[in-house]
DOMARBA-429476 format. One record per residue: residue number from 1; residue in one letter; x, y, z of N, C-alpha, C in turn. Coordinates in pm, 1 decimal. Atoms other than C-alpha are relative to their C-alpha. Last residue first. Layout:
BEGIN
ATOM num residu      nxx      nyy      nzz     caxx     cayy     cazz      cxx      cyy      czz
ATOM NUM      a        X        Y        Z        X        Y        Z        X        Y        Z
...
END
This chain:
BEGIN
ATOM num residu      nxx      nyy      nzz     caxx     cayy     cazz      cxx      cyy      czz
ATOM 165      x   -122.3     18.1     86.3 -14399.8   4617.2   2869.6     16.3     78.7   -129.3
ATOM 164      x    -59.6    -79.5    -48.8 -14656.6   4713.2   3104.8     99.2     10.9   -143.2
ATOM 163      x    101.0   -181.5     -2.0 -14958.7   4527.2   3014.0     85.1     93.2     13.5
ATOM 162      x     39.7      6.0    145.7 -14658.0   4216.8   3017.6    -85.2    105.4    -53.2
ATOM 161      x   -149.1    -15.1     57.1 -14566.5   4331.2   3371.3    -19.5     -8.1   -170.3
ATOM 160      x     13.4    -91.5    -43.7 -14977.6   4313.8   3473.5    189.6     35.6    -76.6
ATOM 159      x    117.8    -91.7     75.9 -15073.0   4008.4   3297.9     64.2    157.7     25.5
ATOM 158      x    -77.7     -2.8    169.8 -14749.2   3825.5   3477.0    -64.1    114.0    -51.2
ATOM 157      x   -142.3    -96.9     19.7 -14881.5   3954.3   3806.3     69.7     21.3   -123.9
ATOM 156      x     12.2   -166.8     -5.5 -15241.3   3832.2   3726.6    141.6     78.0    -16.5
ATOM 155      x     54.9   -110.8    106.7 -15097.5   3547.5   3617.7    -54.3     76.0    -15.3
ATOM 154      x    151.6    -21.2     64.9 -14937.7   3463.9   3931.5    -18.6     43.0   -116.3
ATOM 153      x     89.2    -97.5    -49.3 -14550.8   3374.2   3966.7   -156.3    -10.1    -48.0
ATOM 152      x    -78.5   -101.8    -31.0 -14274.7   3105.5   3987.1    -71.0    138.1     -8.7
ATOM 151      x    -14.3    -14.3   -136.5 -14534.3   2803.5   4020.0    152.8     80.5     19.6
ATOM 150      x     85.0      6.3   -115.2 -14717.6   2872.4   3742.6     92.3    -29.7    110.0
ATOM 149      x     45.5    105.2    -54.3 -14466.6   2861.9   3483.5    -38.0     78.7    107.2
ATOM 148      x    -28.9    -26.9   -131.0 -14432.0   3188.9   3260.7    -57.1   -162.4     74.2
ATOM 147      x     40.8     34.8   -167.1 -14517.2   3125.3   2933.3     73.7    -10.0     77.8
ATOM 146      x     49.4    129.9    -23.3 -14324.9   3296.3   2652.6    -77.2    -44.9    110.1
ATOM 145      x    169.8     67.2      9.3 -14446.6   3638.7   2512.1    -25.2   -183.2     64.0
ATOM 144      x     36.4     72.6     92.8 -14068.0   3740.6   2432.6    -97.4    -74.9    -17.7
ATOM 143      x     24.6    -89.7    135.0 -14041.0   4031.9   2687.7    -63.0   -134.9   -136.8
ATOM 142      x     89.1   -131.9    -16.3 -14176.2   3815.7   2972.9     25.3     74.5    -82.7
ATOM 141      x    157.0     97.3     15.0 -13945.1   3460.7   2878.3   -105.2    127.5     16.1
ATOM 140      x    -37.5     81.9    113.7 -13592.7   3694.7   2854.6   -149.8    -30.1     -0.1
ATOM 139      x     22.6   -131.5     63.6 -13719.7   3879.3   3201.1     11.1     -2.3   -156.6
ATOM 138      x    157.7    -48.1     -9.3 -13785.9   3534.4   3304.0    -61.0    107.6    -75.7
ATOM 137      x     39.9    125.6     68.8 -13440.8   3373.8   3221.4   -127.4     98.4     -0.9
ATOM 136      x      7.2    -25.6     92.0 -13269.3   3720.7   3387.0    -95.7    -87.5   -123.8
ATOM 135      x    104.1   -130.7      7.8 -13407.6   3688.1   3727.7     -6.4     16.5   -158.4
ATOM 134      x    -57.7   -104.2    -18.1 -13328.6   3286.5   3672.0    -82.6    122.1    -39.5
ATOM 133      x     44.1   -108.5     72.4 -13612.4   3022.6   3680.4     62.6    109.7     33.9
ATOM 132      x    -83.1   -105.1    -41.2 -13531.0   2690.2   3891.3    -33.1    124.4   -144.0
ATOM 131      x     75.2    -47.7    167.6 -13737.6   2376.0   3910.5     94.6    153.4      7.0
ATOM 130      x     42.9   -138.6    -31.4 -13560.0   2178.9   4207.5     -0.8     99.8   -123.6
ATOM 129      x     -4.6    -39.7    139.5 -13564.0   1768.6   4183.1    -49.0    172.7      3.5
ATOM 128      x    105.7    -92.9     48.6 -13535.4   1735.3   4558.5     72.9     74.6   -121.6
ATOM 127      x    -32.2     86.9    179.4 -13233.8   1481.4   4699.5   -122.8     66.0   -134.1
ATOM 126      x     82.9     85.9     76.0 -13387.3   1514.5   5056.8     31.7    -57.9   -181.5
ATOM 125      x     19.1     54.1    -87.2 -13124.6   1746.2   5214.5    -61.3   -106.1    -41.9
ATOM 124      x   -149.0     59.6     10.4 -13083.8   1981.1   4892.5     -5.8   -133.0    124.5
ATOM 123      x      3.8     39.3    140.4 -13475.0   2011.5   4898.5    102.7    -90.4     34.6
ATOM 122      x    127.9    108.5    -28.3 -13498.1   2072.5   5282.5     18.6    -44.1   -124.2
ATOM 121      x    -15.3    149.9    -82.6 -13242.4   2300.5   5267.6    -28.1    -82.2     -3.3
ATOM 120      x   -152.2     84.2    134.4 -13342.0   2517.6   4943.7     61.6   -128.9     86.9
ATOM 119      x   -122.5   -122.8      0.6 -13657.7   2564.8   5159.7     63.2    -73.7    -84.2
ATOM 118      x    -79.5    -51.9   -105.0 -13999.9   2412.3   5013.5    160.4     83.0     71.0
ATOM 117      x    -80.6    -97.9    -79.9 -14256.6   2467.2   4779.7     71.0    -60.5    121.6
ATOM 116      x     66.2   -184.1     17.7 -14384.1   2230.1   4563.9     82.7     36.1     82.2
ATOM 115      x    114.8    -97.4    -84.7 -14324.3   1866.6   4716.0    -21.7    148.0    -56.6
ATOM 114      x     49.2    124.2    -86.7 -14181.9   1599.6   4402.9   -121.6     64.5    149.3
ATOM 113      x    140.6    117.3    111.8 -14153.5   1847.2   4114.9    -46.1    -98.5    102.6
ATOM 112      x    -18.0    105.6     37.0 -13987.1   2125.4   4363.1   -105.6    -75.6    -74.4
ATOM 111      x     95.1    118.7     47.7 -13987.3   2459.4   4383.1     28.6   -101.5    -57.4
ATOM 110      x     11.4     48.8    141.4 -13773.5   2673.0   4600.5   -110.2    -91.2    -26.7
ATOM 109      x    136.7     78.9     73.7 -13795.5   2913.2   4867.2     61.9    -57.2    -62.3
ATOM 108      x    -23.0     43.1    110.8 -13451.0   3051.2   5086.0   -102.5   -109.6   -105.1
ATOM 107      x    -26.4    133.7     24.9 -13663.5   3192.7   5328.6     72.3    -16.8   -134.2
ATOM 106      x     95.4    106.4     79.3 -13745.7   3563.3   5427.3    107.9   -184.1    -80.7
ATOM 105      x   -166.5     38.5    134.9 -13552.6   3663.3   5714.8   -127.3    -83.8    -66.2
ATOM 104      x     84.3    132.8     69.1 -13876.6   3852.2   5964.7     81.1    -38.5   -156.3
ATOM 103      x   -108.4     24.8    154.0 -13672.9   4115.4   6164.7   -134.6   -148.3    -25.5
ATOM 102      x    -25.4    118.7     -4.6 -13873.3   4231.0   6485.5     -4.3    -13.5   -151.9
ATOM 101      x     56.7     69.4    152.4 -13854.2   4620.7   6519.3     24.4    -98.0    -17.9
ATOM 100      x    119.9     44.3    -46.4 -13738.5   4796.5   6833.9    -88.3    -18.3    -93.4
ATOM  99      x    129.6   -122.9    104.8 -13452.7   4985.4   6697.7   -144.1    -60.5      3.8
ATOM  98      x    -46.2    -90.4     27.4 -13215.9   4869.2   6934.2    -76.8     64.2    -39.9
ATOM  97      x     44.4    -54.7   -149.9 -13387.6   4539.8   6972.5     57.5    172.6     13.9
ATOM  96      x    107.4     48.4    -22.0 -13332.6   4433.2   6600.2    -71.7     93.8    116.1
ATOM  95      x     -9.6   -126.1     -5.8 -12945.2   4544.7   6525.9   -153.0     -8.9     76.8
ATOM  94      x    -46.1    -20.4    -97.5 -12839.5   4182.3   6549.1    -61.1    181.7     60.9
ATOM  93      x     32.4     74.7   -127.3 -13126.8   4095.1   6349.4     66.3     59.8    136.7
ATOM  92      x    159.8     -3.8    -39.0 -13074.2   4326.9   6097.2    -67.5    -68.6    115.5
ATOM  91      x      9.1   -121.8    -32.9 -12710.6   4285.9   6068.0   -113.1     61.5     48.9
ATOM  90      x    -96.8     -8.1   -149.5 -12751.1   3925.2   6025.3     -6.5    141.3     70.3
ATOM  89      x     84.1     63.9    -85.7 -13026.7   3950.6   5758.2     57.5    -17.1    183.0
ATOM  88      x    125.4   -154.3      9.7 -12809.2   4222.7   5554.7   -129.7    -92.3    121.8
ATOM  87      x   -122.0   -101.3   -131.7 -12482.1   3924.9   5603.4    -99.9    141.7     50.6
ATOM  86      x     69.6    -26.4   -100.8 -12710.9   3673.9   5424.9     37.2     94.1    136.6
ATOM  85      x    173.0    -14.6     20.8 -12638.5   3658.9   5114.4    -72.1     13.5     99.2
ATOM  84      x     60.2    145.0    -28.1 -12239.3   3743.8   5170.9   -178.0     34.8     42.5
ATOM  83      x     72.3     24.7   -186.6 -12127.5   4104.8   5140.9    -66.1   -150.3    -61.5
ATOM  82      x   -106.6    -92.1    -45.6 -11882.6   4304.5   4802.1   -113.1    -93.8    185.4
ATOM  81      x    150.4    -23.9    -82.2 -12061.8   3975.0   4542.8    131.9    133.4    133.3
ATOM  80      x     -2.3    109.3   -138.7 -11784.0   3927.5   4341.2    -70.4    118.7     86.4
ATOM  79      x    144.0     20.0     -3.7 -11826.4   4092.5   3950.7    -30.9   -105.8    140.8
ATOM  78      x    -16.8    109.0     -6.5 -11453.0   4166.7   3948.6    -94.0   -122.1    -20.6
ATOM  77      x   -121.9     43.2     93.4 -11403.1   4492.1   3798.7    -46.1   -156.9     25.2
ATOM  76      x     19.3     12.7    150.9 -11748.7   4632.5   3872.2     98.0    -53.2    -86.2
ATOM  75      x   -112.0    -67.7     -0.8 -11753.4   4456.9   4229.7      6.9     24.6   -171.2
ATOM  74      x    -74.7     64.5      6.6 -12128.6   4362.6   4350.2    134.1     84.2    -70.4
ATOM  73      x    -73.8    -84.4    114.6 -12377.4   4469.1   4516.0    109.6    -81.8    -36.1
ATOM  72      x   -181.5     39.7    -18.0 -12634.9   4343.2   4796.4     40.2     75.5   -181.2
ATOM  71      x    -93.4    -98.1     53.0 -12943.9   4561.6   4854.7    174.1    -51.8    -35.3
ATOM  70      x     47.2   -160.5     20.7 -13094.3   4297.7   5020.5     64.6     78.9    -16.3
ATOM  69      x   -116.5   -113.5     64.8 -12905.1   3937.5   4974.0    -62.2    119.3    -20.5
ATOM  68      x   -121.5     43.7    -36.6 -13201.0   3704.7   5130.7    111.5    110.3   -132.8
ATOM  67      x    -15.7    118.2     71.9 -13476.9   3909.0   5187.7    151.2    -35.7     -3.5
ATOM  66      x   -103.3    -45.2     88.2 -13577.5   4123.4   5458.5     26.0   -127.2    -79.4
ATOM  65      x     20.8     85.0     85.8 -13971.1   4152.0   5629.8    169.9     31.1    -65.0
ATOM  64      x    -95.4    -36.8     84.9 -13941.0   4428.5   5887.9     21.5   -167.9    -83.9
ATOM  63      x    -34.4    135.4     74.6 -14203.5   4415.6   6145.6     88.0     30.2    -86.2
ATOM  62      x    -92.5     28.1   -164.4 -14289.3   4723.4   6422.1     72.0   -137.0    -72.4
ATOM  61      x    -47.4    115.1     12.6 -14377.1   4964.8   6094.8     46.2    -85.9    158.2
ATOM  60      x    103.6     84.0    -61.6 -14535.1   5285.1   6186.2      3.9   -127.0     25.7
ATOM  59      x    106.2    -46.3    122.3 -14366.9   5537.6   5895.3   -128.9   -122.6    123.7
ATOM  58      x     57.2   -112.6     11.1 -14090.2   5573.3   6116.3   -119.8     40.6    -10.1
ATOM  57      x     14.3    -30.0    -67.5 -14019.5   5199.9   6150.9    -48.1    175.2     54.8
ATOM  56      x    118.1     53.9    -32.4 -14017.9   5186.5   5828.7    -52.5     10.9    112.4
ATOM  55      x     69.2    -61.2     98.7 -13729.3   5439.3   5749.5   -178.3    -68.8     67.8
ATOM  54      x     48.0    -88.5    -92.7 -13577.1   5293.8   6082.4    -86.6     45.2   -117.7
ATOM  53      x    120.7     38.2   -134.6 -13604.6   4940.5   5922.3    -11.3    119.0     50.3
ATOM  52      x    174.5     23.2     48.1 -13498.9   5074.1   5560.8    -37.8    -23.4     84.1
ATOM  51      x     60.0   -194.0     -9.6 -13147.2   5282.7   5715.8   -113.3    -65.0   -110.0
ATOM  50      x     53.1    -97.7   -135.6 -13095.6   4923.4   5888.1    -58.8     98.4     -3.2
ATOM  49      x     69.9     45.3    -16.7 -13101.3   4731.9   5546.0    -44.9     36.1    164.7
ATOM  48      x    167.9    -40.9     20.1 -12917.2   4972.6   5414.0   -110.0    -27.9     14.5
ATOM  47      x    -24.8   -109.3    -57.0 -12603.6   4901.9   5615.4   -168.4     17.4    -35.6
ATOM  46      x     66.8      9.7   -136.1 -12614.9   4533.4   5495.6    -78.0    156.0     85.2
ATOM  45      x    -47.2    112.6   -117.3 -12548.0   4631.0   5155.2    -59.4    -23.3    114.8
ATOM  44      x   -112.3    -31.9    -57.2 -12531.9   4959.0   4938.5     44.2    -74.0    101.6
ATOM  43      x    -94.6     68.4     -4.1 -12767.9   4905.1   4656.4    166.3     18.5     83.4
ATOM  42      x   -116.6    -36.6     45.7 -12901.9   5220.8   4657.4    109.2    -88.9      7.8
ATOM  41      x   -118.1    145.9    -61.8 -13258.2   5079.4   4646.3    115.8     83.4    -73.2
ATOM  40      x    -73.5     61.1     82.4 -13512.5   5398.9   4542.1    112.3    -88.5     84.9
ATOM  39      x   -119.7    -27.2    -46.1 -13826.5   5536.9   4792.6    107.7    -62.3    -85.2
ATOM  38      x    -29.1    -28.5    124.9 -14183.1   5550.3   4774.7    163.7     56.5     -1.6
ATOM  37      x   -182.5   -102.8    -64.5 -14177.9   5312.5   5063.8      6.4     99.0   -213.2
ATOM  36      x   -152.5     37.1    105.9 -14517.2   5112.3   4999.3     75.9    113.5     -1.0
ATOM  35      x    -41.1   -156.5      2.6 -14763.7   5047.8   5262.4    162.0    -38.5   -142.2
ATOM  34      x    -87.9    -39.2     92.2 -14944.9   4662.9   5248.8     55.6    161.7      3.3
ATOM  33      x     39.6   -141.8     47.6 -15125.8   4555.8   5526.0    117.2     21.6    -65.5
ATOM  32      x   -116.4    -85.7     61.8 -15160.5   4174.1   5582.3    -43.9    119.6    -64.8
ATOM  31      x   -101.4     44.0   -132.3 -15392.6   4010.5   5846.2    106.8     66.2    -48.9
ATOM  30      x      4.7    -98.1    -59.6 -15654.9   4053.5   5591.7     80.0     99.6    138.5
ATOM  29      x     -0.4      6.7   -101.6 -15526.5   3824.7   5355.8    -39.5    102.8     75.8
ATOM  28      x    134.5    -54.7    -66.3 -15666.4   3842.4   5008.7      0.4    -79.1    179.0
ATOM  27      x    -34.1     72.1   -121.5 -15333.4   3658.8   4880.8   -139.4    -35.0     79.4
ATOM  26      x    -22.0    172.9     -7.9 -15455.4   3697.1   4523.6     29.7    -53.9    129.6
ATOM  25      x    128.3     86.6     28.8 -15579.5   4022.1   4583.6    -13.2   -106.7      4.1
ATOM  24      x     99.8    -26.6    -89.3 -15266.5   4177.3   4717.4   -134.7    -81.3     23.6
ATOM  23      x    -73.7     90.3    -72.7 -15058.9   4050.3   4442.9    -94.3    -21.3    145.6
ATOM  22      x     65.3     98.6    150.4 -15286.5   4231.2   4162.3     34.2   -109.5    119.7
ATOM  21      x    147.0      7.4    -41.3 -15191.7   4560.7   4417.1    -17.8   -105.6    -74.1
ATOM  20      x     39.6     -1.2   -116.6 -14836.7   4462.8   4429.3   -160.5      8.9     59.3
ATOM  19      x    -35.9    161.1    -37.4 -14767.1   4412.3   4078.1    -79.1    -23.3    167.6
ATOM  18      x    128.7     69.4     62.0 -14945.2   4750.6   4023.4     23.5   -123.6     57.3
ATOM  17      x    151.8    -30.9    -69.9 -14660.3   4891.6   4259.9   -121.9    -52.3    -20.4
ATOM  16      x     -5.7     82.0   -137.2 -14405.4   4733.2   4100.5   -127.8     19.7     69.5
ATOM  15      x     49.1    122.3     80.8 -14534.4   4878.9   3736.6     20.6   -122.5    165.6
ATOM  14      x    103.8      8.7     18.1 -14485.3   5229.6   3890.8    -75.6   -111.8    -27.8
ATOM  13      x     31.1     17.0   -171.0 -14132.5   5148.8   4076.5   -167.9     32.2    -69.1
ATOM  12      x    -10.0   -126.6    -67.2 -14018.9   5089.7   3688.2    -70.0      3.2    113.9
ATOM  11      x    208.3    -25.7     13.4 -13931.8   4703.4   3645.9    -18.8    169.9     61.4
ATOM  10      x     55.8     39.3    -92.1 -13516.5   4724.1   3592.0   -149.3     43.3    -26.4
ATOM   9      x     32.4     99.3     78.1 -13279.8   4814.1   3274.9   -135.5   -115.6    101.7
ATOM   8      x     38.5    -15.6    124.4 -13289.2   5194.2   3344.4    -30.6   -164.5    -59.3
ATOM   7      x   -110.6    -45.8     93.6 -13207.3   5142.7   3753.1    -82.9    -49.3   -187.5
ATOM   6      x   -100.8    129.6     34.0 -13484.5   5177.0   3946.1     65.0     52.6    -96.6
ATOM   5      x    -51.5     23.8     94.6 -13704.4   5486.0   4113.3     89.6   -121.7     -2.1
ATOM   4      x    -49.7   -125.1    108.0 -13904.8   5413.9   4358.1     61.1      0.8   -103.0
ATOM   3      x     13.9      2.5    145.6 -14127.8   5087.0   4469.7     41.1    165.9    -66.7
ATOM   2      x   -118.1   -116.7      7.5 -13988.5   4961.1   4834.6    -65.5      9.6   -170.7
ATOM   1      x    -98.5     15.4    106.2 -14244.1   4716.7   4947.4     55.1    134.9    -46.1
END
């Protein structure tokens, strides 16, 4: 995970980091190794999601985990997204063999009341009552002491952002 500097209204890359070790524990996979990029998101689009696989790839990496809209941005007059959510997953893929690093597109998750976790597809597809918790709703619910639902993060992690706050 990428935990440098952030922008002034964002989790500081020190409090990510904790998140990450608290996160660690709870998985307690051994199959997964954690390294963390002490490094800042310049929000600059698809592009940057190549200059993080060689970064990683540098550092030893042969996997590249990307999420859906990485580093995306948006327009300060217009507020329209400047790359489509999945245009940093495309680029990454297509770029893949080149830089000899296999892309791993993380999933559009959601949670449902009827199955728990599955994709946004599979929901929308099935008619799936889908529980939904914006970035900002949370950050609202985490300064103001409210509960956090269980199935949008751990309470270790909470514990650890709230210890922070």
């Amino acid at each position: 995970p990428t935990c440098g500097p952030t922008q002034g209204d964002d989790i500081p890359g020190i409090v990510r980091y904790q998140t990450y070790e608290v996160l660690a524990k709870e998985v307690n996979n051994p199959k997964i190794r954690w390294a963390y990029l002490p490094y800042s998101m310049h929000m600059a689009g698809p592009r940057e999601a190549i200059q993080h696989m060689i970064i990683r790839k540098n550092y030893g990496a042969s996997h590249f985990i990307i999420g859906r809209d990485m580093a995306g941005s948006k327009s300060s007059i217009s507020g329209e997204d400047f790359y489509g959510a999945y245009d940093a997953q495309d680029l990454a893929k297509a770029n893949a063999a080149e830089l000899n690093m296999d892309t791993v597109p993380s999933l559009n998750i959601v949670y449902t009341e009827e199955k728990g976790y599955v994709t946004a597809d599979v929901a929308e597809k099935e008619g799936l009552d889908v529980m939904k918790l914006s970035g900002t709703k949370f950050r609202k619910m985490l300064r103001s002491g409210e509960d956090i639902p269980e199935w949008f993060a751990f309470k270790s992690v909470i514990q650890v952002l709230r210890d922070a706050a």
